[in-house]
Each structure stands twice: as C-alpha cells, then as structure tokens.
N, CA, C and O of each residue as an XYZ file, in Angstrom:
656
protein
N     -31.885    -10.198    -23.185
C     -32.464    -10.187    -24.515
C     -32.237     -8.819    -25.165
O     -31.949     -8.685    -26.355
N     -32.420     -7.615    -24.122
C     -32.186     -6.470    -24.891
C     -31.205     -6.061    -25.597
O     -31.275     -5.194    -26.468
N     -29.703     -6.993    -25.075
C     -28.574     -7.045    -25.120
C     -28.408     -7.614    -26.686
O     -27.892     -6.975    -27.603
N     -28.861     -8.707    -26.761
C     -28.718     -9.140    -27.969
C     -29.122     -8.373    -29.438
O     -28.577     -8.287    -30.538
N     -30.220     -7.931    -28.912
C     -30.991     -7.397    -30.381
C     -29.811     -5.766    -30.228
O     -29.746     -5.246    -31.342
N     -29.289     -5.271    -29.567
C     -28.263     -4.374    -29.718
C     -27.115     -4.475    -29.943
O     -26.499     -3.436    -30.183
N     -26.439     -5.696    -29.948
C     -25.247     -6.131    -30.667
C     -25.474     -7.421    -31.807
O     -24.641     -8.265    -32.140
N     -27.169     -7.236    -32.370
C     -27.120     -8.453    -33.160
C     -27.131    -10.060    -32.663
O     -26.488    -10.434    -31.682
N     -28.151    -11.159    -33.677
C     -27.823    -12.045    -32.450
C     -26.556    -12.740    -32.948
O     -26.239    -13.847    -32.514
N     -25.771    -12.028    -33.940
C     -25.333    -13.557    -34.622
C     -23.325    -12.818    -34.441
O     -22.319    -13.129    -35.080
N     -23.503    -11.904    -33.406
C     -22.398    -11.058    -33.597
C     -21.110    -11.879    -33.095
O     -21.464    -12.700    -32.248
N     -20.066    -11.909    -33.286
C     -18.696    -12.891    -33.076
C     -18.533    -11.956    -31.608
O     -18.748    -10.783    -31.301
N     -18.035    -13.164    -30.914
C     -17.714    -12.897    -29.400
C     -16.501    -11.722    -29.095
O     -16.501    -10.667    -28.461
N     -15.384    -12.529    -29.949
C     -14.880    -11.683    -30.302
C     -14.005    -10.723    -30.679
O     -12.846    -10.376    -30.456
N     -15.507    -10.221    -31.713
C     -15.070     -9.241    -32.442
C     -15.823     -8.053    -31.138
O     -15.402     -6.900    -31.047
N     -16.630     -8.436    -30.490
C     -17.144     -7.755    -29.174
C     -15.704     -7.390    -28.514
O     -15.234     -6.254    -28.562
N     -15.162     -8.325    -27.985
C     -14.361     -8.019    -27.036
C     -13.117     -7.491    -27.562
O     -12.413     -6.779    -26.846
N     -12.794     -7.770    -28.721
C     -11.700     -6.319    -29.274
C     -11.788     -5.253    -29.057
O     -10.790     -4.629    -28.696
N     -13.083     -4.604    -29.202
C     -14.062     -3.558    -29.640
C     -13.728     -2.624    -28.043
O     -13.427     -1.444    -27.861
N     -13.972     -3.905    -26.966
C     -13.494     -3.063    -25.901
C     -12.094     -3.086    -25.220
O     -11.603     -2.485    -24.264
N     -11.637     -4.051    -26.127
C      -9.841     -3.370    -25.424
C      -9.455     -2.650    -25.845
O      -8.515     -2.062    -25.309
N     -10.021     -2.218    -27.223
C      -9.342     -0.825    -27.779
C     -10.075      0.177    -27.218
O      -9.423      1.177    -26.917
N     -11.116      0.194    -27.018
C     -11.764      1.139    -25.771
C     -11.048      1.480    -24.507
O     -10.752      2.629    -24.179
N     -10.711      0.067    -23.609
C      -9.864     -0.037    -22.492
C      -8.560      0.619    -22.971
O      -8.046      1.367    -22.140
N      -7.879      0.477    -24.228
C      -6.564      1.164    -24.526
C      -6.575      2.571    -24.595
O      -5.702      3.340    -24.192
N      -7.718      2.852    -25.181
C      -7.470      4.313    -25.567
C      -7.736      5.155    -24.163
O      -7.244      6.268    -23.974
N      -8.704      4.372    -23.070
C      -8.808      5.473    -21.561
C      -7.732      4.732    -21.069
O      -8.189      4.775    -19.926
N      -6.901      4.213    -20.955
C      -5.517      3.861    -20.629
C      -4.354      4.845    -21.103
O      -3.302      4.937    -20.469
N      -4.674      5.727    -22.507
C      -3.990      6.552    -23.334
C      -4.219      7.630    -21.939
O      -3.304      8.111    -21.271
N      -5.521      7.819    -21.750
C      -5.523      9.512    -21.470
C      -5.879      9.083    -20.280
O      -6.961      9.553    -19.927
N      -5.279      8.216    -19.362
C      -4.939      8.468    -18.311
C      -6.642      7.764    -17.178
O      -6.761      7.575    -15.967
N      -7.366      7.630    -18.032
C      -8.822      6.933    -17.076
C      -8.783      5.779    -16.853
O      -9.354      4.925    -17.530
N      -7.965      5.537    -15.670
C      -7.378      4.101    -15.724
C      -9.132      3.237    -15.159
O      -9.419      2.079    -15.460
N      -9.969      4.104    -14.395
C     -10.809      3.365    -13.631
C     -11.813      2.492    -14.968
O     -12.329      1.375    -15.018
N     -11.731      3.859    -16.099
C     -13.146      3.397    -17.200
C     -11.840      2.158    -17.994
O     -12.194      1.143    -18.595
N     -10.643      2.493    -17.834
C      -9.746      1.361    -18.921
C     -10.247     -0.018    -18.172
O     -10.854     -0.914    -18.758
N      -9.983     -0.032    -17.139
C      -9.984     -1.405    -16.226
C     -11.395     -1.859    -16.443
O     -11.496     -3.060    -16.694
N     -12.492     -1.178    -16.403
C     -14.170     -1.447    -16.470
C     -14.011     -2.102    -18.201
O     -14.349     -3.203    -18.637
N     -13.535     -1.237    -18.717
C     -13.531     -1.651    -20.504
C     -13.076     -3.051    -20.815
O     -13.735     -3.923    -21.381
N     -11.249     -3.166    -20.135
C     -10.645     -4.405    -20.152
C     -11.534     -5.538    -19.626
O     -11.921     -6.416    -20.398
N     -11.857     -5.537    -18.363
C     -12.881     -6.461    -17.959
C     -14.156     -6.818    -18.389
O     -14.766     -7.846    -18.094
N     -14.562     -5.794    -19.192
C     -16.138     -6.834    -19.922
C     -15.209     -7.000    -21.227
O     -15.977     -7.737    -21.844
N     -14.430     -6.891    -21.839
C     -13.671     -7.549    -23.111
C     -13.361     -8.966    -22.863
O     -13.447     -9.798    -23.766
N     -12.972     -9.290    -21.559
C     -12.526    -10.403    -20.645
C     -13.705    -11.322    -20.252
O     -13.561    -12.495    -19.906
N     -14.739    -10.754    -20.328
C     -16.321    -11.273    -20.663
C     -16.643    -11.851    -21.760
O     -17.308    -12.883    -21.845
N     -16.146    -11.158    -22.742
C     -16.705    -11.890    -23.916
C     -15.749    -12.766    -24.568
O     -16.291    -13.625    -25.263
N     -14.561    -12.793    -24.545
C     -13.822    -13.946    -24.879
C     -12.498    -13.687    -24.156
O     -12.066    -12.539    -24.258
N     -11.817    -14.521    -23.477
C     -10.380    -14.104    -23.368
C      -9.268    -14.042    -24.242
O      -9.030    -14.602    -25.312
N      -8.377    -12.890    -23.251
C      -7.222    -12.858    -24.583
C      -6.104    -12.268    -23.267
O      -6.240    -11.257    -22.578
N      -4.826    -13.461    -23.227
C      -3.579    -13.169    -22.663
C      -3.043    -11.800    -23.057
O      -2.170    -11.413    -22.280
N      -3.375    -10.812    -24.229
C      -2.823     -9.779    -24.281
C      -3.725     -8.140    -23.152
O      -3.295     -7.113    -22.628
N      -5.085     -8.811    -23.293
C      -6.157     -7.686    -22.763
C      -5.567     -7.698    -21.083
O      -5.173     -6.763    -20.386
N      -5.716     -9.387    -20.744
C      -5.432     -9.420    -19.310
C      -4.235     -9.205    -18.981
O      -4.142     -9.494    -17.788
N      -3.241     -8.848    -19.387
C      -1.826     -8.538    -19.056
C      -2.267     -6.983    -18.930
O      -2.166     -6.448    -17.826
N      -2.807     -6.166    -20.156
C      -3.430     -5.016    -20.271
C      -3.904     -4.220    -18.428
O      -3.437     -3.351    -17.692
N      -4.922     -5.066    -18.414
C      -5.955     -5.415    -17.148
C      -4.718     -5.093    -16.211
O      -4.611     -3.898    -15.935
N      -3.795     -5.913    -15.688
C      -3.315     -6.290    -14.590
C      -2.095     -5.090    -14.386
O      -1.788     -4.642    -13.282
N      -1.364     -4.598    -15.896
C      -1.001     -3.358    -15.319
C      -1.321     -2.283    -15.326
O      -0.666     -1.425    -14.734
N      -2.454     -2.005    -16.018
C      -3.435     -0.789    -15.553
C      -4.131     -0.595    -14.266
O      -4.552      0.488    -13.860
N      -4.251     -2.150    -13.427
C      -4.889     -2.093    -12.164
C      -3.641     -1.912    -11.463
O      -3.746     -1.066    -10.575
N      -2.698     -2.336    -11.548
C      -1.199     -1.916    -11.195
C      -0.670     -0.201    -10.963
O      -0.132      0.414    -10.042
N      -1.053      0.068    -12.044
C      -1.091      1.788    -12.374
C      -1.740      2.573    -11.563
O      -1.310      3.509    -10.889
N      -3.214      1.984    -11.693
C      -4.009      2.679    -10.209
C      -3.489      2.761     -9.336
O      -3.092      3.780     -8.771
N      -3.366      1.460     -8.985
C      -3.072      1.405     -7.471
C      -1.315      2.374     -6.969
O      -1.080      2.903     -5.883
N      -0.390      2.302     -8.184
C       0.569      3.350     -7.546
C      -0.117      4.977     -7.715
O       0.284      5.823     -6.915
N      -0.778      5.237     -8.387
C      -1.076      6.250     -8.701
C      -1.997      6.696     -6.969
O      -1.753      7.642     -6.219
N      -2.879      5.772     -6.844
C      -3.239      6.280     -5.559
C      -2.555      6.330     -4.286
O      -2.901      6.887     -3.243
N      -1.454      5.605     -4.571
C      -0.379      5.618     -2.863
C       0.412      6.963     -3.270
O       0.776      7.680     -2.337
N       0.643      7.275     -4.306
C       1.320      8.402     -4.660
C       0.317      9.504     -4.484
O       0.625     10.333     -3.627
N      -0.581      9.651     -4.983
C      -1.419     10.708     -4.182
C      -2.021     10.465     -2.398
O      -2.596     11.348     -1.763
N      -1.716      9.107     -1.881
C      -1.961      9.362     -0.624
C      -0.864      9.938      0.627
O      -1.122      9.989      1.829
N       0.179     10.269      0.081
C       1.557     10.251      0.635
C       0.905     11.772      0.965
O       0.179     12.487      0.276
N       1.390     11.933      2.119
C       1.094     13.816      2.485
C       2.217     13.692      3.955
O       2.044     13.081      5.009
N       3.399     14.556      3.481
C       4.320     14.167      4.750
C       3.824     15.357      5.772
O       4.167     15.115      6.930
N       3.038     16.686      5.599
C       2.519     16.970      7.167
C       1.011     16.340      6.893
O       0.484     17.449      6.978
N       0.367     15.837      6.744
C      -0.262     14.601      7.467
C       0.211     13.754      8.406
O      -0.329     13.441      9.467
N       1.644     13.261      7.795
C       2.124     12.174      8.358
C       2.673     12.779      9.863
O       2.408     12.285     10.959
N       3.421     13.855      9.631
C       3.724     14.492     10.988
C       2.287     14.278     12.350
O       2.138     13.598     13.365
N       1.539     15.234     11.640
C       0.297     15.279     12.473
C      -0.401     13.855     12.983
O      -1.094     13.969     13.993
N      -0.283     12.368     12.328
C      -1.000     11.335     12.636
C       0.723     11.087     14.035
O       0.712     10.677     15.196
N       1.841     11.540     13.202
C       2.749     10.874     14.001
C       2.274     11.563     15.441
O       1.877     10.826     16.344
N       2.335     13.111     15.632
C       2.349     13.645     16.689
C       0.974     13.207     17.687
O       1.082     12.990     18.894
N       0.031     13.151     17.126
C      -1.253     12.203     17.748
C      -0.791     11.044     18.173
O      -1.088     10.911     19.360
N      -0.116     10.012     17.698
C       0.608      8.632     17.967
C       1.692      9.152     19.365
O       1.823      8.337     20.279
N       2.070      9.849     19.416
C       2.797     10.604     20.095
C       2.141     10.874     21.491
O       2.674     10.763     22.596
N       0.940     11.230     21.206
C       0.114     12.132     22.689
C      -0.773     10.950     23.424
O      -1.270     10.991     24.550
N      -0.830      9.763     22.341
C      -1.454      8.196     22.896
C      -0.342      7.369     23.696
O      -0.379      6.940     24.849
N       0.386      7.304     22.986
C       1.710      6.657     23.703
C       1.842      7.230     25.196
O       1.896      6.422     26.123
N       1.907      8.926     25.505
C       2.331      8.916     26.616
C       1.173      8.814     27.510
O       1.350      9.071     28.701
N      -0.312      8.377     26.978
C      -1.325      8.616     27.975
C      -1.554      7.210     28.273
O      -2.636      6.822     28.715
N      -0.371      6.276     27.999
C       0.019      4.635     27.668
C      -1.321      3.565     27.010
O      -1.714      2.473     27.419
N      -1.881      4.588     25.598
C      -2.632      3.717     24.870
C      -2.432      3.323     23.915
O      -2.947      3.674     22.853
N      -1.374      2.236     24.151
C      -0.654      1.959     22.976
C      -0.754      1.179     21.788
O      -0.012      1.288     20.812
N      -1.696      0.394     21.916
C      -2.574      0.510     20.687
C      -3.125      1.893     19.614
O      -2.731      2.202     18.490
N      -4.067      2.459     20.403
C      -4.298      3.493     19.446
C      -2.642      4.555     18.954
O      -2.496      5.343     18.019
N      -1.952      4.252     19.704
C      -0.759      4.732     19.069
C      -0.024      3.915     17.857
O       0.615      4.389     16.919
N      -0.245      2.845     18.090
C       0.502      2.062     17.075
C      -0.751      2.531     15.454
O      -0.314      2.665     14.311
N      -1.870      2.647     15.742
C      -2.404      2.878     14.565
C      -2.271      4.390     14.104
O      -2.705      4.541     12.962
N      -1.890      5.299     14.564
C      -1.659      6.346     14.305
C      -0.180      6.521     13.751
O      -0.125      7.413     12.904
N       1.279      5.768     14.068
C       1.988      6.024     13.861
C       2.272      4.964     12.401
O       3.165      5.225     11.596
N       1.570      4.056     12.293
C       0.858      3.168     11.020
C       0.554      4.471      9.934
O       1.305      4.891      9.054
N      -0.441      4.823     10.210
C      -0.871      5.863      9.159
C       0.018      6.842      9.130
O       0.026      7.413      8.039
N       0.977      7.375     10.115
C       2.021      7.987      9.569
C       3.011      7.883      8.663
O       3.731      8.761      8.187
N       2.968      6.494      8.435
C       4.212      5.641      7.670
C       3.409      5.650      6.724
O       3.807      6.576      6.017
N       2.208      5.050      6.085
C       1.283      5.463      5.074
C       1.276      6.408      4.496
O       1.362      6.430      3.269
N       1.164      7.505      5.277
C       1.506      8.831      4.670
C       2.587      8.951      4.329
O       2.550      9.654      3.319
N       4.230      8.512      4.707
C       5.394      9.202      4.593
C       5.839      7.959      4.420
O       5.824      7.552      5.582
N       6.283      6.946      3.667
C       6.942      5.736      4.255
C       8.555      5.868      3.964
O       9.284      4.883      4.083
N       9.044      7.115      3.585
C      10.307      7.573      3.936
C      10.956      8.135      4.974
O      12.178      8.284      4.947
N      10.142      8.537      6.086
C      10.372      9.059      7.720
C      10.459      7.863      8.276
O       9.622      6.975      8.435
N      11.872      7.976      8.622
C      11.983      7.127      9.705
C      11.625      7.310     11.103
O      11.886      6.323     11.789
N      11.088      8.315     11.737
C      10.305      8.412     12.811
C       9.514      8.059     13.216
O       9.705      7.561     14.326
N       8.248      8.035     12.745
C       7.441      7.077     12.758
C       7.782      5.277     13.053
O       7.113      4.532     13.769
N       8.744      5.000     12.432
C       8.945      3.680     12.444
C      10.012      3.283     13.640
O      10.517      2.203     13.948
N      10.111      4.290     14.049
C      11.160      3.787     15.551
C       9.697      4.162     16.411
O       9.127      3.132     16.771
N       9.148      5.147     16.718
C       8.244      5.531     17.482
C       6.990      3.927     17.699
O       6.389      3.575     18.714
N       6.994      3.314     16.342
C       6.109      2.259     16.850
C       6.583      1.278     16.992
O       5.875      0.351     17.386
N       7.819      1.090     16.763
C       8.761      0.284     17.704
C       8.739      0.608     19.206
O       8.356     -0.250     20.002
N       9.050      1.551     19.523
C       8.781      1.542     21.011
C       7.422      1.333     21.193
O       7.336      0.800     22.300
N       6.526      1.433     20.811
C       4.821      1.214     21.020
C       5.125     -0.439     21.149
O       5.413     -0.882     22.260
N       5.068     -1.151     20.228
C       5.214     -2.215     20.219
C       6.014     -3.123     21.465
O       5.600     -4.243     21.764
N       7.051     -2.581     22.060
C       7.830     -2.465     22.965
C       7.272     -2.902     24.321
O       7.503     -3.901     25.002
N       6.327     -1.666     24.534
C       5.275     -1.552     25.497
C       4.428     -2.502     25.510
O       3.880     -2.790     26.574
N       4.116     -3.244     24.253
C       3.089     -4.161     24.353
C       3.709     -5.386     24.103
O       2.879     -6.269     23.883
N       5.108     -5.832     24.047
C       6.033     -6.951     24.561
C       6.077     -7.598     22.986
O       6.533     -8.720     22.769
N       5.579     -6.792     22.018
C       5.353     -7.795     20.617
C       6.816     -7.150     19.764
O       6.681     -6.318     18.866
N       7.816     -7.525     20.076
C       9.640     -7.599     19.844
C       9.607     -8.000     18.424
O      10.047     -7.258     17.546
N       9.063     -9.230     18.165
C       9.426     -9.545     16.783
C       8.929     -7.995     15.541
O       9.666     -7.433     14.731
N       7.841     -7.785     15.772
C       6.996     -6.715     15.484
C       8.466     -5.221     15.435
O       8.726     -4.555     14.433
N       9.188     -5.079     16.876
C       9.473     -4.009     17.249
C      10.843     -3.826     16.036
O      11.120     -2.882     15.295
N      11.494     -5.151     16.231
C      12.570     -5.312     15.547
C      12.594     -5.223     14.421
O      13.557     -5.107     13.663
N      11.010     -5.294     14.126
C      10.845     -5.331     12.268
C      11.286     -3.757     11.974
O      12.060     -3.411     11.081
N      10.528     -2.758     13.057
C      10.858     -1.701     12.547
C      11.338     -0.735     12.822
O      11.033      0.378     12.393
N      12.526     -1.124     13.910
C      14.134     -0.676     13.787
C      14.695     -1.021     12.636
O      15.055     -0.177     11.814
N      14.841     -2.478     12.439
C      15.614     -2.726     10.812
C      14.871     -1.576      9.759
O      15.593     -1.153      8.856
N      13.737     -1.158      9.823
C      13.523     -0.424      8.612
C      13.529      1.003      9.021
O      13.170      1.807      8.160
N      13.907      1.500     10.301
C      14.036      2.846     10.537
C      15.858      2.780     10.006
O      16.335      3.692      9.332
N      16.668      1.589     10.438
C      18.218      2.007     10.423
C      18.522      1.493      9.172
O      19.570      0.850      9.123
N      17.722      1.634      7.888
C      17.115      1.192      6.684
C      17.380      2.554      6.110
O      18.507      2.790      5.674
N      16.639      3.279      6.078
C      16.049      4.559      5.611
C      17.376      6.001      6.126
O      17.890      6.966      5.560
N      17.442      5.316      7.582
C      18.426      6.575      8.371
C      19.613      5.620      9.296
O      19.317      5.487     10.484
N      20.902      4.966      8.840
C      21.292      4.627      9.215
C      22.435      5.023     10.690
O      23.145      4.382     11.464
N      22.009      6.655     10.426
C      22.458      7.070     11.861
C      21.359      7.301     12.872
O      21.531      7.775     13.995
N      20.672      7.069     12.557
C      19.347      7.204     13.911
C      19.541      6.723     14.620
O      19.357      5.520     14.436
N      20.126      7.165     16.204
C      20.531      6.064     17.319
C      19.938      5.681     17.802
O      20.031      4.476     18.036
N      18.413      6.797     18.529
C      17.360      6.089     19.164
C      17.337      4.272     18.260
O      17.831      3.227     18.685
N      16.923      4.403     17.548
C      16.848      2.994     16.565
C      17.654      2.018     17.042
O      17.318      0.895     17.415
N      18.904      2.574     17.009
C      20.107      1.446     17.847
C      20.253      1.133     19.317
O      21.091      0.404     19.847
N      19.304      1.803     19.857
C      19.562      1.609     21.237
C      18.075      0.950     21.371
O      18.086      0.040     22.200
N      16.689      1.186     20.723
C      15.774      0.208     20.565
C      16.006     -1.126     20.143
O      15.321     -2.105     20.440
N      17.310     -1.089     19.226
C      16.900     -2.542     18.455
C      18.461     -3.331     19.565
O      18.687     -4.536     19.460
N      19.192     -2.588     20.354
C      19.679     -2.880     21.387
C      19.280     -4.133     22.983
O      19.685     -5.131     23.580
N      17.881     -2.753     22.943
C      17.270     -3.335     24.285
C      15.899     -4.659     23.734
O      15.361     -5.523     24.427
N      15.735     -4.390     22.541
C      14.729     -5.713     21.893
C      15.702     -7.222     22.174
O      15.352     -8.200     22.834
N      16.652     -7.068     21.635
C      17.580     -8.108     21.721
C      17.941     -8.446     22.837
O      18.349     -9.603     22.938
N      17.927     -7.624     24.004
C      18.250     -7.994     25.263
C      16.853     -8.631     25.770
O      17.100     -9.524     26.580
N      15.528     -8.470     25.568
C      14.415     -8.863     25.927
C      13.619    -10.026     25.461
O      12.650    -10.652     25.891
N      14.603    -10.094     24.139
C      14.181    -11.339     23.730
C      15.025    -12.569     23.848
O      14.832    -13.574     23.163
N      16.271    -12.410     25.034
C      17.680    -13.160     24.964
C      17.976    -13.245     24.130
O      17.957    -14.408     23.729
N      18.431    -12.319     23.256
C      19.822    -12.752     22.097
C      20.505    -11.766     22.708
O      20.225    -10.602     22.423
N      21.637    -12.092     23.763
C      22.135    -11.561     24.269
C      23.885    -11.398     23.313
O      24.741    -10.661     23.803
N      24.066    -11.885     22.481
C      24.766    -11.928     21.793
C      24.849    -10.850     20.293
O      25.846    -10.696     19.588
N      23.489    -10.209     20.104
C      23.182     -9.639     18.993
C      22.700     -8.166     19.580
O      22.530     -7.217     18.814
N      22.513     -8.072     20.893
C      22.469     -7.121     21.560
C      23.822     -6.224     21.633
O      23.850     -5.203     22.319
C-alpha cells in the first residue's frame, strides 16, 4: 500500500518500468553493472519489454566476464598449481585435482596445470577426464611433450591401441 500512494494509484505500468531502464542504462553507462541489473529487473516487474531484457542479459553477461577477468591471477595460479603438486606426490589425488582446477581458474592459458591434472586423473583411472585435458594442454602448447606421452599412455589404457 505504501508503494502505491508513492507512485500514485492510477500510475501506467509502464511508464514505471521505462523510468527504470533508463536508470538500468545510465549505471550500465558508468560501469555499475550490479545497480544496472537490480534497475533492469524491477523494470521487468512492472511490464515487460524484449528490449530491457536483452539489456538485462548482456549486462549480466558483462559481469560475469568482468569478474573472471579480475579472477585470473597467474602467481596464484602457480601457487594453487604447486600445492596440487605437493598432494599428488603425498598420492591425494583428489585434493590435487582441486587445486590444479583452481589453477586453471586462475590461469586458463597455462598449460601446466592441465597436463598435471591429467596425470591426477590418471591415478584415479578416470581417462576420459585425463584425455580431455591433454587435448587442451596440446591446445594451448602444442609442443608440450609430457602431454604427448600422457595422452600416449591414456590411449594405451583405455585400448585404443591404434590412436596410441
């Protein structure tokens, strides 16, 4: 009720929800994608409109690169790798595979990481898994041999003795 007597009762739906996509546009201008997306979405409340929600979907789009781009830290990534590193040889290879995970999170241009949990994976007999990420270590670094001699012995373990 309080709602009403503050936008009037007789106010057009909307002319409400314009009111906040140009709101949502303008913190979209200067970069506040969190208050644009809050704005777009109660505009999306009061009446829809194919132009707001397109709005919506690449501003939530925007965030979301904006935060993988600030989560990238390649000595982070070293340091989760080298931890992934000190699990593996104490053969806990699980907690290695999640460490060398968040290394790739951090860096998903090092191909180290992504042979390293290939061999993790290795250890724990899950090949389809291992092979995924040799193809994307000899992806990134197509001379990386470790990689070729992993995605070598996968193929021999899984009989494709032919692709080996």
């Amino acid at each position: 009720i309080k709602q009403n007597k503050e936008r009037g009762l007789h106010t057009d739906f909307k002319i409400i929800a314009r009111a906040y996509a140009r709101i949502g546009n303008a913190f979209a201008k200067k970069a506040e994608l969190s208050n644009a997306i809050e704005a777009y979405e109660k505009s999306l409340l009061e009446a829809h409109d194919d132009k707001v929600y397109t709005n919506l979907r690449e501003t939530k789009k925007r965030k979301m690169e904006a935060e993988e781009r600030a989560y990238v830290d390649p000595e982070k990534s070293q340091d989760e790798r080298k931890a992934g590193n000190e699990f593996f040889k104490s053969g806990k290879y699980p907690e290695a595979i999640q460490r060398y995970t968040e290394a790739i999170r951090r860096n998903p241009e090092d191909p180290a990481p992504y042979s390293n949990r290939a061999a993790a994976y290795m250890k724990l007999g899950e090949f389809p898994f291992a092979l995924k990420d040799c193809e994307k270590c000899l992806q990134l670094d197509p001379k990386y041999t470790k990689a070729y001699s992993r995605k070598g012995s996968i193929h021999f373990f899984m009989k494709e003795y032919h692709k080996s």
